[in-house]
C-alpha positions in Angstrom: 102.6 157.5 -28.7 106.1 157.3 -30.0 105.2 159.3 -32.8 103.4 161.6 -31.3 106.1 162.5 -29.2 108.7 162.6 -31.7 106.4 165.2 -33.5 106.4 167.7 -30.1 110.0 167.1 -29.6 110.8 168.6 -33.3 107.8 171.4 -32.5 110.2 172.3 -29.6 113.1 172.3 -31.0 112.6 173.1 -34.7 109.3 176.0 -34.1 108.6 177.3 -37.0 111.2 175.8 -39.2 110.0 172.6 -38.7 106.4 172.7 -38.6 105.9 176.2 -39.9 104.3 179.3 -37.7 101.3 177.7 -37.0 99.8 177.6 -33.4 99.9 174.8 -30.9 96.5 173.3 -32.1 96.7 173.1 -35.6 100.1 171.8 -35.4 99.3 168.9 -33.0 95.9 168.4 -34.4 97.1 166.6 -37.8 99.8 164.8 -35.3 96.8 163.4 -33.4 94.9 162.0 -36.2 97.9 160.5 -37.9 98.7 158.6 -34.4 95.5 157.4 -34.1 95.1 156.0 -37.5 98.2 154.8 -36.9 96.8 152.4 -34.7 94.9 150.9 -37.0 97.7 150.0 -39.2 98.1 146.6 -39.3 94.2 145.8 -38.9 92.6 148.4 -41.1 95.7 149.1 -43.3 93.8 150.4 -45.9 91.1 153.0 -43.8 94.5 154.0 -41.8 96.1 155.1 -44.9 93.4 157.0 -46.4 92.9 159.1 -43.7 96.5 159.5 -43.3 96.7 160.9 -47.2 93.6 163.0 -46.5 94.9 164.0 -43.3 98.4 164.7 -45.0 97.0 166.9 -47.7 94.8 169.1 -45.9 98.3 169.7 -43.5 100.9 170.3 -46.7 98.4 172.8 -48.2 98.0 175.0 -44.9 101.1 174.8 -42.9 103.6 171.9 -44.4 105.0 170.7 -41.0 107.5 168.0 -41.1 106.1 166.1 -38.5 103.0 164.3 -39.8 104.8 163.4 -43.2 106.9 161.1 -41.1 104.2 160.2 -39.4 102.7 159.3 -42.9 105.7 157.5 -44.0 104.8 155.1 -41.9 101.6 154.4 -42.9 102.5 153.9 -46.1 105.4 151.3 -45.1 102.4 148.7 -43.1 99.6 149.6 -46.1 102.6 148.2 -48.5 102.9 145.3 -45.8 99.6 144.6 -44.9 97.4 145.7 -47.0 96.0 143.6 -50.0 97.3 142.9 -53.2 95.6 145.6 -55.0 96.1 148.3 -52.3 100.1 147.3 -52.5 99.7 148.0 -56.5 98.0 151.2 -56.2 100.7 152.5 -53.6 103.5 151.4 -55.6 102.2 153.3 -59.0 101.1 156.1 -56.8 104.1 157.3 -55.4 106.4 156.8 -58.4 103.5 159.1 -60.3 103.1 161.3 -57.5 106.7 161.8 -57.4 107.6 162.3 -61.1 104.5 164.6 -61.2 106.1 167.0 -58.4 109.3 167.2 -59.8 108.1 168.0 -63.2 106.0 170.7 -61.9 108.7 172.1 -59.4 111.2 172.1 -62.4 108.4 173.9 -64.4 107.8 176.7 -62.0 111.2 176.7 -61.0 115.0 176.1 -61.2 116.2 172.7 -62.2 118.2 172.2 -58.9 115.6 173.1 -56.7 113.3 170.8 -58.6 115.2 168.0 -59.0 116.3 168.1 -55.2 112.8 168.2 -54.1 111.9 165.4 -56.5 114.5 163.2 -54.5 113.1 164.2 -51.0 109.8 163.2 -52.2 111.2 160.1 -53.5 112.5 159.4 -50.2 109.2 160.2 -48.1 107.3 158.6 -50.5 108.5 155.9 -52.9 111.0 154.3 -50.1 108.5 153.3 -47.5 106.1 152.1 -50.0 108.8 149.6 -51.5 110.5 149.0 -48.6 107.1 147.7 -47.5 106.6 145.4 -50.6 109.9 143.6 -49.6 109.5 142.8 -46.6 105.8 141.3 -47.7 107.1 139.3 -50.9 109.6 138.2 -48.2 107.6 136.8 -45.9 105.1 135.5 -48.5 108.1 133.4 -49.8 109.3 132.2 -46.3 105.6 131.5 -45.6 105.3 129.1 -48.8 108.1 127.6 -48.1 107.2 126.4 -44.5 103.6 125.4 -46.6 105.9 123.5 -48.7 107.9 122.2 -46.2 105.1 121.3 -44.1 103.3 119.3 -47.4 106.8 117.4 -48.0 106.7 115.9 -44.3 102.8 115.1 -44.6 103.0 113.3 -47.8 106.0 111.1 -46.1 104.0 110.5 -42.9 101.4 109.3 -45.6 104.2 107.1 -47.6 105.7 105.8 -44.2 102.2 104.7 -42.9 101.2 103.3 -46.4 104.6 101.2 -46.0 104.0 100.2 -42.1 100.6 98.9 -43.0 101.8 97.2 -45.9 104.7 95.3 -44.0 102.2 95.3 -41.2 99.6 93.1 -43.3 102.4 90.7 -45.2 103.3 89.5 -41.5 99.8 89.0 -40.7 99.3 86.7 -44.3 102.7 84.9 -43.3 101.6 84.5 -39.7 98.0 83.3 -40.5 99.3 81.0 -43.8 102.5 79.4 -42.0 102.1 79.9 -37.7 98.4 79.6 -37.5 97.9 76.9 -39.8 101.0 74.4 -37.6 99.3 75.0 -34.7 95.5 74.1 -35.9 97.2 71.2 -37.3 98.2 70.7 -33.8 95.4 71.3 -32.1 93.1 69.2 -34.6 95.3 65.9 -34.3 95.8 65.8 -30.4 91.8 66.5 -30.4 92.1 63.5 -33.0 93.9 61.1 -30.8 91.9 62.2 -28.0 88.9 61.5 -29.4 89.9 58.2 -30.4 91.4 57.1 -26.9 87.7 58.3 -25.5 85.5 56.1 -28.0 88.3 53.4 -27.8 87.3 53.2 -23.9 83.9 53.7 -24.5 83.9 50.2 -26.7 86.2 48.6 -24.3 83.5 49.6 -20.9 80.6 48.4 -23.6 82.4 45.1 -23.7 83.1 44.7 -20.3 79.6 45.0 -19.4 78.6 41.8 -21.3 80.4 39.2 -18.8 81.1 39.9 -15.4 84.7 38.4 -15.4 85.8 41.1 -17.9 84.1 44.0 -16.1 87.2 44.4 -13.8 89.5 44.7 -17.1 87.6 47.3 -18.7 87.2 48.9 -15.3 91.3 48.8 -14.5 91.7 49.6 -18.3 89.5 53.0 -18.2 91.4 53.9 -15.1 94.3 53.3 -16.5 94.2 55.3 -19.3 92.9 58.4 -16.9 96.4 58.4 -15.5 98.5 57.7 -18.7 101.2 61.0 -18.8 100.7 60.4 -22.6 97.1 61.2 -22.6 98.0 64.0 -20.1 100.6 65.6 -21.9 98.2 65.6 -25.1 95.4 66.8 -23.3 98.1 69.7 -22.1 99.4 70.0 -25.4 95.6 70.4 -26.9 94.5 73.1 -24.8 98.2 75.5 -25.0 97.7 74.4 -29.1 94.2 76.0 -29.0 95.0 78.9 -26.8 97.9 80.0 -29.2 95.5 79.7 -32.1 93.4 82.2 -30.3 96.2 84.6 -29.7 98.0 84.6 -33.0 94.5 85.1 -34.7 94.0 88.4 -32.5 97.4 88.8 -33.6 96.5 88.7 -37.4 93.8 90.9 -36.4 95.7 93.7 -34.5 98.3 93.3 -37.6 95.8 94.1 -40.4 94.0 97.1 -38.4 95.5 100.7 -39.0 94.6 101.5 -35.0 97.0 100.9 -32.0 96.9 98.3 -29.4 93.9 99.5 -26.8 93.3 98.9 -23.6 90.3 97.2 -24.9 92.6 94.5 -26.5 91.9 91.0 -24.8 95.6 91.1 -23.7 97.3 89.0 -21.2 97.2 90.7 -17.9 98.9 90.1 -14.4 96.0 88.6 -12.7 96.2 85.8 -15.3 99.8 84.9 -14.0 98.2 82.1 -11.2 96.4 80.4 -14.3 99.8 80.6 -16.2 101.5 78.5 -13.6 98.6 76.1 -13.2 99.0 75.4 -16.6 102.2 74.6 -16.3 101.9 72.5 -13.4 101.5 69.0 -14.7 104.2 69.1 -17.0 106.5 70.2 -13.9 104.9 67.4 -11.9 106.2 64.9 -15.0 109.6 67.1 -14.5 109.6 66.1 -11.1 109.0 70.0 -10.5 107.6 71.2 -7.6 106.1 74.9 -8.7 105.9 77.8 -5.9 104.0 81.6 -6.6 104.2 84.5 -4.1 102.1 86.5 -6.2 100.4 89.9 -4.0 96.6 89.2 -3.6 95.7 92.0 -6.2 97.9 94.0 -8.7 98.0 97.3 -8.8 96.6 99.0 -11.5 99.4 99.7 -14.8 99.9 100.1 -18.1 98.8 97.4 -21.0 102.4 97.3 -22.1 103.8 96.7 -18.7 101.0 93.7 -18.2 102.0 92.4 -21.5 105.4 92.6 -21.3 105.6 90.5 -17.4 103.2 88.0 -18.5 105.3 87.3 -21.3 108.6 87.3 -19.3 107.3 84.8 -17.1 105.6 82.4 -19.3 109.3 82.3 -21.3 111.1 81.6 -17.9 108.4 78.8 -16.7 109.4 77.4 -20.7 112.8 77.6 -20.1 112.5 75.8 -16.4 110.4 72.9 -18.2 112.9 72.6 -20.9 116.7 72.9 -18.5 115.8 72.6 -15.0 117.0 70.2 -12.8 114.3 68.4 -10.5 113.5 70.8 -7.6 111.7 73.3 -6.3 110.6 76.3 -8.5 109.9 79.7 -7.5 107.6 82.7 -8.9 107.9 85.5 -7.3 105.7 89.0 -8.2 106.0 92.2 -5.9 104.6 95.4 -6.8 106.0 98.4 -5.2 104.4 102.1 -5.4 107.0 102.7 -8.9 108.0 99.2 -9.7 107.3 95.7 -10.5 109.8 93.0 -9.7 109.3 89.8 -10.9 111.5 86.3 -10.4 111.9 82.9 -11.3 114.3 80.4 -9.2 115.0 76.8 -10.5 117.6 74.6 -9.9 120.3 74.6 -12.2 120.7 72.0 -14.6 124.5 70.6 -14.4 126.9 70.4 -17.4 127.7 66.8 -16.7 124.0 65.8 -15.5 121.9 63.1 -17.2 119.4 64.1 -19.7 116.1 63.6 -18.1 113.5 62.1 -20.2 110.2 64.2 -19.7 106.9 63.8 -21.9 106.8 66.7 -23.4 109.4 69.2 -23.6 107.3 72.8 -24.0 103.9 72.6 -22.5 103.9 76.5 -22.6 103.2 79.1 -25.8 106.1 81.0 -24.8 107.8 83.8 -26.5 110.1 82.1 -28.6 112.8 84.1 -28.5 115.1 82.8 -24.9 116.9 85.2 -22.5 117.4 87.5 -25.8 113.5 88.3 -26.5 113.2 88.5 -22.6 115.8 91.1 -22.1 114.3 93.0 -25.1 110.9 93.4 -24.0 112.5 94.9 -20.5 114.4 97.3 -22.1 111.9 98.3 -24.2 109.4 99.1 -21.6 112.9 101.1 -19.9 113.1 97.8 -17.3 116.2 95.8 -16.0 116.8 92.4 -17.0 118.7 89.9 -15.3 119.2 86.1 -15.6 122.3 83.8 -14.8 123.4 81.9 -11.9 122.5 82.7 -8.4 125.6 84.2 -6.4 123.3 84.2 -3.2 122.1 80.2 -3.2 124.9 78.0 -5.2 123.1 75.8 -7.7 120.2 77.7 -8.4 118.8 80.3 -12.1 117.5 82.9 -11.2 115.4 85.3 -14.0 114.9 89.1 -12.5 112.9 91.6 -14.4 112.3 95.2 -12.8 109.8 96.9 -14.4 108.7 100.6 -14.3 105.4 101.1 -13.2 104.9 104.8 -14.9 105.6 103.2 -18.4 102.7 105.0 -20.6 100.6 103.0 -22.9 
């Protein structure tokens, strides 16, 4: 339409010296045809220009008018640009032959000047378009490799950056399996072993007792005896957290030597597991002299793997830390879920600077985290939580832990 209107506005103003004393129709017929192929000129570059050099032809050898040849300048310039390879080849040979052709034949028939100076305008109408065109393209050919280039560059070092991750990924999965996993089977099998041994040990002792009556009573306070020895307790505890690690640092290995994210199929610790965590705990507390509290809501709400992951493991390294510094006391766990947060607690009493050491069975009954206040804080800020843990300003001689976690926290 632009075109088209640019054509009547030089019909006005120019008449006949711009598109030659023609009438109405056969000056706007040519204009019509040219604007309507040139709306193909992108899409069908190469049927648009070929109707526009027909079109052009037919025009110069009846009336000449100025008009269409712009027109046709144009469809030149997006045949150069769009068109394909060969079409840009023929174009560019074209007009520089077309060209030199005219103004050989002008300066033939005619004066040098008038020639020459018409071989220029040609030039102009014909040649500039045409390269301008084949600029522009090469232009955007190279800018387009380059992004290709560019684009190949960052998808070979994804490659490289993945091909290290899952390298690193499956060295800590050999160390873990050959150094971690192989302690704590060792564990597991000789608390199983002395286990095993106190049971048959029993066993022979009841079998003996059997034979006389006056050493049925021994055998019978012996066995009981040995029910309620913290010893056999403690390695019964220290059995049964030995052989739940085991468990969790093989899925560990496992998860490590994949090349697929954690899931939410992943047998992962979850919230609803945090009353088993404490019962666990509960008869070392009770050697502690410990008295364990929970005020756990009656069902979770539902969130994120990470967020489940990353409580469960901030409480199981508090409850570690109560067994291993607390003073004898009470012990509270607290859990509330609000509708964007989860805040979890744990209160002991604080163990005193100038207190006796007290002498407990076994120091860690729980598979903590390993790494203190440090890995606890980590895995809060990680998830965007708060972390908190130090003496309690509100109640003097009290630790309290406090982790506020985001509930929104995507997987």
């Amino acid at each position: 339409m632009g075109f088209f209107a640019a054509c009547l506005i030089l019909y006005v103003l120019g008449g006949s010296r711009v598109m030659g004393d023609i009438p109405v129709w056969q000056a706007v017929l040519p204009v019509v045809v040219l604007c309507t192929a040139s709306a193909f000129r992108s899409t069908l570059p190469t049927a648009a220009v070929s109707v526009g050099t027909v079109t052009v032809l037919v025009e110069m050898t009846s009336s000449g008018g100025l008009g269409p040849v712009l027109v046709y300048t144009d469809l030149l310039y997006a045949a150069a640009l769009y068109g394909a390879p060969w079409l840009c080849r023929v174009l560019q040979f074209g007009t520089v032959a077309v060209t030199i052709a005219t103004t050989i034949t002008l300066i033939a028939i005619s004066d040098r000047s008038e020639g020459v100076t018409t071989g220029v305008i040609v030039a102009m109408l014909l040649i500039s378009p045409v390269w301008t065109g084949i600029l522009i393209r090469n232009h955007k050919e190279r800018a387009d490799s380059e992004r290709e280039r560019a684009a190949q560059i960052n998808r070979l070092a994804e490659l490289d950056r993945k091909t290290i991750l899952q390298t690193e990924r499956t060295r800590m999965a050999r160390e873990l399996h050959d150094l971690v996993a192989n302690h704590l089977s060792a564990i597991a099998i000789h608390s199983s072993a002395v286990l095993s041994l106190t049971e048959a040990r029993r066993d022979r002792n009841g079998e003996a007792g059997c034979a006389g009556s006056g050493e049925s009573a021994g055998s019978g306070e012996s066995a009981g005896s040995g029910e309620d020895d913290p010893v056999l307790r403690a390695l019964a505890v220290i059995r049964e957290n030995s052989v739940q690690g085991l468990a969790e640092m093989r899925r560990m290995v496992v998860l490590l030597r994949s090349d697929r994210g954690v899931d939410d199929d992943w047998d992962r610790p979850q919230l609803n597991a945090l009353g088993a965590l404490v019962e666990q705990a509960r008869p070392a507390a009770d050697a502690a002299a410990l008295t364990l509290h929970t005020e756990f809501p009656e069902t979770f709400p539902e969130v994120s793997s990470v967020i489940e992951v990353t409580a469960y493991r901030i409480v199981q390294e508090a409850l570690t830390n109560v067994l291993k510094h607390a003073s004898s006391g009470r012990v509270r766990i607290r859990c509330e879920a609000g509708t964007e947060r989860l805040t979890i607690s744990v209160d002991s009493p604080l163990a005193l600077p100038d207190a006796r050491t007290r002498q407990r069975p076994v120091a860690a009954l729980t598979t903590g985290a390993g790494a203190g206040l440090t890995g606890m804080s980590e895995r809060a800020a990680l998830v965007g939580g708060i972390f908190d843990a130090g003496p309690d300003r509100t109640a003097p001689g009290r630790w309290r832990v406090r982790a506020v976690l985001p509930l929104t926290q995507n997987t």
